[in-house]
BALOBA-1460 file (C-alpha; in Angstrom, 3 decimals):
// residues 176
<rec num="1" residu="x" x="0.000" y="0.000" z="0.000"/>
<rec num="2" residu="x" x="1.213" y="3.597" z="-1.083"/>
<rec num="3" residu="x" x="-0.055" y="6.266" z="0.723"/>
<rec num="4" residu="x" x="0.326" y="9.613" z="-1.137"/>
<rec num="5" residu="x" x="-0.036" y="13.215" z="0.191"/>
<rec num="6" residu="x" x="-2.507" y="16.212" z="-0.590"/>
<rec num="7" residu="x" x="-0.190" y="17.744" z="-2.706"/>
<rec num="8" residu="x" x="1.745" y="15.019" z="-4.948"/>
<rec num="9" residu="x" x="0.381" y="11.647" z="-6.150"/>
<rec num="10" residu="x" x="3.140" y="9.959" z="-8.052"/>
<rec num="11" residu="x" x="2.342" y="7.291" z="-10.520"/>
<rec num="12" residu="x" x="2.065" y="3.728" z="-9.249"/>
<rec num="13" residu="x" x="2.455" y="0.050" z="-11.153"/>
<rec num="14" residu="x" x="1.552" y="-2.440" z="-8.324"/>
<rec num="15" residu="x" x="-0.410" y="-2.044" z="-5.305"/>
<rec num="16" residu="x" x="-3.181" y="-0.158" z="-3.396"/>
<rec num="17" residu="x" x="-2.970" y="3.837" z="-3.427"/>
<rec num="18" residu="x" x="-4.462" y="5.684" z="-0.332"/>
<rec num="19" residu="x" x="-4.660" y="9.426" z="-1.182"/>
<rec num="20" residu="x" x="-5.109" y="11.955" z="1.723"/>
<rec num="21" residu="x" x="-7.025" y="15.185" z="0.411"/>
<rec num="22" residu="x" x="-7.580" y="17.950" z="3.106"/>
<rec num="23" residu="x" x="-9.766" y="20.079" z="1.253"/>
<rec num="24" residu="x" x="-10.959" y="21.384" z="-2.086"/>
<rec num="25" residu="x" x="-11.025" y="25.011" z="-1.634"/>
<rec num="26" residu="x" x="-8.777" y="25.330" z="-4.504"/>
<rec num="27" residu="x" x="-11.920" y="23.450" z="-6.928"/>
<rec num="28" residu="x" x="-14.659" y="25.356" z="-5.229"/>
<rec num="29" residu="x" x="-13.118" y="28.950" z="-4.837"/>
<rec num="30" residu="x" x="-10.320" y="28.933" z="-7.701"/>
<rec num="31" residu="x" x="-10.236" y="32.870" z="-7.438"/>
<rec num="32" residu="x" x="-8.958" y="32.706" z="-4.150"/>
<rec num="33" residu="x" x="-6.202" y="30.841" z="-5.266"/>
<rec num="34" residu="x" x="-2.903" y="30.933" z="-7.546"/>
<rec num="35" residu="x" x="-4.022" y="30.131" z="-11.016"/>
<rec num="36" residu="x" x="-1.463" y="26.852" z="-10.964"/>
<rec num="37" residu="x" x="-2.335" y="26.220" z="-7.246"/>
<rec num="38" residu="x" x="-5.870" y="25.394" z="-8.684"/>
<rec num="39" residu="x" x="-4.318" y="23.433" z="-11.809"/>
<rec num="40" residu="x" x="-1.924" y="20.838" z="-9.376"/>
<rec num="41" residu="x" x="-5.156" y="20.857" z="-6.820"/>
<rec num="42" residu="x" x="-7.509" y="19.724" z="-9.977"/>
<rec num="43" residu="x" x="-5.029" y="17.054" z="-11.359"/>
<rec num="44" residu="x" x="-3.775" y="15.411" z="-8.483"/>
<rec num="45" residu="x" x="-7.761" y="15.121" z="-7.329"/>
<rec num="46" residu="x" x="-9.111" y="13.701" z="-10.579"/>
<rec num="47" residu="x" x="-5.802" y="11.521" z="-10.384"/>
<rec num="48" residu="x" x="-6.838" y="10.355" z="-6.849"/>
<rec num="49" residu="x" x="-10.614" y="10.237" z="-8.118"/>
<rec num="50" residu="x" x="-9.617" y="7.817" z="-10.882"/>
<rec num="51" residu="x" x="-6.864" y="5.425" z="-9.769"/>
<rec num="52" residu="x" x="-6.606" y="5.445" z="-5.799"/>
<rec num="53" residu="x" x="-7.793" y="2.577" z="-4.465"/>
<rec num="54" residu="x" x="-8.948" y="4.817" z="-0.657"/>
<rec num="55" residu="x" x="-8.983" y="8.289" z="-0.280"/>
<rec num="56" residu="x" x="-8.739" y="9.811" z="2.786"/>
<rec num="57" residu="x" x="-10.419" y="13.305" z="4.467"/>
<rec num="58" residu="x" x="-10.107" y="14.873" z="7.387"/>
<rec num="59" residu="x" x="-14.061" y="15.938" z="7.310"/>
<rec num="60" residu="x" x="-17.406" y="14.620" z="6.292"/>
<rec num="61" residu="x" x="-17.622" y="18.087" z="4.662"/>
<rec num="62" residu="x" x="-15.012" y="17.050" z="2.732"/>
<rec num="63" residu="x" x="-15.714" y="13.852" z="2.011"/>
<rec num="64" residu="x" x="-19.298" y="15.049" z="0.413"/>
<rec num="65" residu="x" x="-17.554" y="17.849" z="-1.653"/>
<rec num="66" residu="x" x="-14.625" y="15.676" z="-2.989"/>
<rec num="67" residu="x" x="-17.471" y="13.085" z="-4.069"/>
<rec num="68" residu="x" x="-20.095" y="15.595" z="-5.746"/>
<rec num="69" residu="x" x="-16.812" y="16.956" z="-7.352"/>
<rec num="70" residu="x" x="-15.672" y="14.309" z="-8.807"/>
<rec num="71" residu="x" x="-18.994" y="11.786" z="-8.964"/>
<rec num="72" residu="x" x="-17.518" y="8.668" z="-7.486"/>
<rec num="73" residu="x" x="-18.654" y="6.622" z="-4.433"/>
<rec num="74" residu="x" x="-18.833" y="7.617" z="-0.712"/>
<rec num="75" residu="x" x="-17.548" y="4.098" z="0.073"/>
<rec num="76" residu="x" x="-14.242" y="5.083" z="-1.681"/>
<rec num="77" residu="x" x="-13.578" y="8.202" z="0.545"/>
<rec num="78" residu="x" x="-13.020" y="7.279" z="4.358"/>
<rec num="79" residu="x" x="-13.145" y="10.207" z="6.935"/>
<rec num="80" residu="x" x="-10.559" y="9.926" z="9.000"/>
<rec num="81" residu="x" x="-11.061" y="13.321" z="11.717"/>
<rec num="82" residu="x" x="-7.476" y="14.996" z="12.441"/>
<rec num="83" residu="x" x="-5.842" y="14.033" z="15.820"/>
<rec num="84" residu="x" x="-4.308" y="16.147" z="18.593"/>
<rec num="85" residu="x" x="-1.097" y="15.821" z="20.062"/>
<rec num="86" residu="x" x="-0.835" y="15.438" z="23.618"/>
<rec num="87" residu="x" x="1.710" y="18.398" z="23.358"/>
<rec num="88" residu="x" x="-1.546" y="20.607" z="22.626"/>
<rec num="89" residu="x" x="-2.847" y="21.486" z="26.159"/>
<rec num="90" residu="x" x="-3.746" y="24.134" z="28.788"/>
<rec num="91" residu="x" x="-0.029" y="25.751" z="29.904"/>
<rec num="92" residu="x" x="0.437" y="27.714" z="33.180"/>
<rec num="93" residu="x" x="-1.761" y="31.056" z="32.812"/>
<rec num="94" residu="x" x="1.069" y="32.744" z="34.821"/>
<rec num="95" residu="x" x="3.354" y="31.657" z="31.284"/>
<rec num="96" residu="x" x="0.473" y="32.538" z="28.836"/>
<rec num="97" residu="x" x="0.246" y="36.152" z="30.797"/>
<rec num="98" residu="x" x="3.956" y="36.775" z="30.010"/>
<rec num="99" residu="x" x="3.905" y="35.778" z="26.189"/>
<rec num="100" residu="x" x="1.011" y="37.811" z="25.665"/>
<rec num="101" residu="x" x="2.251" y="40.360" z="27.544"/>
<rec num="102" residu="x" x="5.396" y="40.026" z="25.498"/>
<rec num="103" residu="x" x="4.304" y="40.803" z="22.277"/>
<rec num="104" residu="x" x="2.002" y="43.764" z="23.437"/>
<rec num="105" residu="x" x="-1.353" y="41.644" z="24.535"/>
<rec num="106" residu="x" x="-2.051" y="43.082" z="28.038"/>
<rec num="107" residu="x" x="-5.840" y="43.568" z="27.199"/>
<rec num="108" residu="x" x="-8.234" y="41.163" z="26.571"/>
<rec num="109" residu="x" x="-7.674" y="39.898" z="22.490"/>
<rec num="110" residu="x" x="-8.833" y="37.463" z="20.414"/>
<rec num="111" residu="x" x="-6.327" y="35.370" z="18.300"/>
<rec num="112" residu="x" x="-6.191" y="34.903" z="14.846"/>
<rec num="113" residu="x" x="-3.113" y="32.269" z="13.872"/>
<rec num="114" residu="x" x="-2.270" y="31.466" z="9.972"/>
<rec num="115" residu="x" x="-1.082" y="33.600" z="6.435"/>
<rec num="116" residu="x" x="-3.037" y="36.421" z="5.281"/>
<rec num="117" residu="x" x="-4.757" y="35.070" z="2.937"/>
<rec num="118" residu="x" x="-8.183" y="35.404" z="0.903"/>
<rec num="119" residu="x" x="-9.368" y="31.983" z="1.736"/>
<rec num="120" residu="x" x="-9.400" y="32.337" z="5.030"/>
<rec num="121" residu="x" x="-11.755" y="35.221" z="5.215"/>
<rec num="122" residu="x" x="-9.744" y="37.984" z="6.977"/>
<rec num="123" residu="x" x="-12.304" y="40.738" z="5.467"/>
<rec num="124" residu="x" x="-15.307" y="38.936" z="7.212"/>
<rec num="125" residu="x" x="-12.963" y="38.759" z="10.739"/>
<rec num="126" residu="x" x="-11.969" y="42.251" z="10.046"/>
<rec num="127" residu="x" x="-15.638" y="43.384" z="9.670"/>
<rec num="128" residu="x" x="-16.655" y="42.036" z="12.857"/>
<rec num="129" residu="x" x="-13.857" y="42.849" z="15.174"/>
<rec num="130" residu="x" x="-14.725" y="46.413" z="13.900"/>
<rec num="131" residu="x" x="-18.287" y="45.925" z="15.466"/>
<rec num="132" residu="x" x="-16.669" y="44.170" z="18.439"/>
<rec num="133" residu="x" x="-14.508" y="46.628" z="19.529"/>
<rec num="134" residu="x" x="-18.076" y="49.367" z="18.816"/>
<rec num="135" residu="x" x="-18.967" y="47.475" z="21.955"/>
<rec num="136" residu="x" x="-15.693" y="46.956" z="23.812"/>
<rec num="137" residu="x" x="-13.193" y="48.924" z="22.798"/>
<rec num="138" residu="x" x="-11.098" y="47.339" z="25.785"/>
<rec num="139" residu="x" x="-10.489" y="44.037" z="23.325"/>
<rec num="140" residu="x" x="-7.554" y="43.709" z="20.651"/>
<rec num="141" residu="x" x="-7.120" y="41.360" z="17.391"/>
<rec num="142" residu="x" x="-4.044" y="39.860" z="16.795"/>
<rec num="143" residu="x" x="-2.853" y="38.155" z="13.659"/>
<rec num="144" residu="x" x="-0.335" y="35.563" z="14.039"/>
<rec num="145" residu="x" x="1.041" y="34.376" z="10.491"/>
<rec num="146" residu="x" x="3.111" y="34.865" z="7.710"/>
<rec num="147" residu="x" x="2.351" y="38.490" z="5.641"/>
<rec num="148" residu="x" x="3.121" y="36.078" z="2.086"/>
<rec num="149" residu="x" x="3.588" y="39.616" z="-0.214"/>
<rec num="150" residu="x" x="5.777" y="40.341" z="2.648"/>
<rec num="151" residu="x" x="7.433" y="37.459" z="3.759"/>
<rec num="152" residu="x" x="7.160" y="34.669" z="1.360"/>
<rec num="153" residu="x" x="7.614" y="35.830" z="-2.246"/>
<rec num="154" residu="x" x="9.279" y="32.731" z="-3.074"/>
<rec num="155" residu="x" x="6.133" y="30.875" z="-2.076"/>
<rec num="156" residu="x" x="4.385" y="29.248" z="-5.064"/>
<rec num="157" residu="x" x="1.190" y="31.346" z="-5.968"/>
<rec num="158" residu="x" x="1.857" y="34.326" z="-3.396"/>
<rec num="159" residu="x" x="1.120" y="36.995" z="-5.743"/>
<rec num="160" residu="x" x="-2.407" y="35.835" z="-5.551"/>
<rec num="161" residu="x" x="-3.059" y="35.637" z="-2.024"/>
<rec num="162" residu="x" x="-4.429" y="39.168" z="-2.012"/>
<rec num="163" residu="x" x="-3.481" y="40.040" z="1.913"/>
<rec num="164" residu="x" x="-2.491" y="43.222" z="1.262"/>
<rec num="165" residu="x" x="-6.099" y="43.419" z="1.035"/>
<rec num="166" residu="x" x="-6.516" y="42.660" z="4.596"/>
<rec num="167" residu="x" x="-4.315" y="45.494" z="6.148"/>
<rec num="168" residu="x" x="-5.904" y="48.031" z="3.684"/>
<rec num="169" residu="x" x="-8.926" y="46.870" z="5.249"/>
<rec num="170" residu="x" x="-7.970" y="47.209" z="8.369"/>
<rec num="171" residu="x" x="-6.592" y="50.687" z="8.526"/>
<rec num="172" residu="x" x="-10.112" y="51.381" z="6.933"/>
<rec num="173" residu="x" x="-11.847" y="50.250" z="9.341"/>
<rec num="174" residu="x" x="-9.700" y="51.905" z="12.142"/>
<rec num="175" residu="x" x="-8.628" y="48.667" z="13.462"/>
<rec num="176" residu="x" x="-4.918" y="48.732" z="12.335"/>
């Protein structure tokens, strides 16, 4: 048995192919993505949709989109939910007070962590922490993740992540 990744599914003479596929944003929403982001996402899923013996989601959601996609059989796709490492767990709040505190988070905040990017809807979290903080102007947002125009131009497809979007937004908005 082979078991292949989201991103590359190598040809394969003998055996059983399991093919993980975490989601299919790039199908559903191609705007949002690199225009040869979507191309490798729609290949290597009708590749996995034709010749993979199992494929694998992380979601039911998933599961159901990858099959009306590509019109094969439920009983192909297993959902198999995403684990947590034991590493993942409450720390001291004594610790948590000092990072926060750290990096300028005194007040109360909520936490935004991943890239600035159009698929993750950054406008739609920007538009409502600008209501939020209407109604308590005590609480910050912080964004934790890579800037990609500013930090990852080497990054396949970050030209069309569109996150400068998101900080023009937010200086509009008064939220900066």
């Amino acid at each position: 048995v082979f078991h292949t990744s989201d991103w590359v599914h190598p040809p394969q003479r003998h055996g059983a192919t399991v093919a993980t596929v975490h989601d299919v944003g790039a199908l559903v929403h191609p705007d949002w993505y690199a225009p040869d982001v979507v191309e490798v996402h729609r290949r290597k899923n009708e590749a996995a949709a034709r010749k993979a013996t199992a494929i694998i989601t992380g979601s039911e959601f998933t599961r159901d989109e990858f099959v009306r996609l590509h019109g094969i059989g439920r009983n192909r796709v297993h959902v198999v939910p995403y684990g947590v490492s034991s590493f993942f767990r409450p720390v001291d709040p004594e610790r948590a007070r000092a990072t926060a505190t750290s990096h300028g988070l005194a007040r109360p905040f909520l936490l935004y962590v991943g890239t600035r990017e159009r698929r993750k809807n950054l406008l739609g979290l920007m538009e409502i922490f600008a209501r939020v903080s209407q109604r308590r102007p005590d609480v910050r947002l912080a964004l934790v993740g890579m800037r990609p125009w500013a930090e990852a131009s080497e990054v396949h497809g970050a030209g069309h992540w569109s996150g400068q979007e998101v900080e023009a937004r937010m200086r509009k908005l008064g939220i900066a």
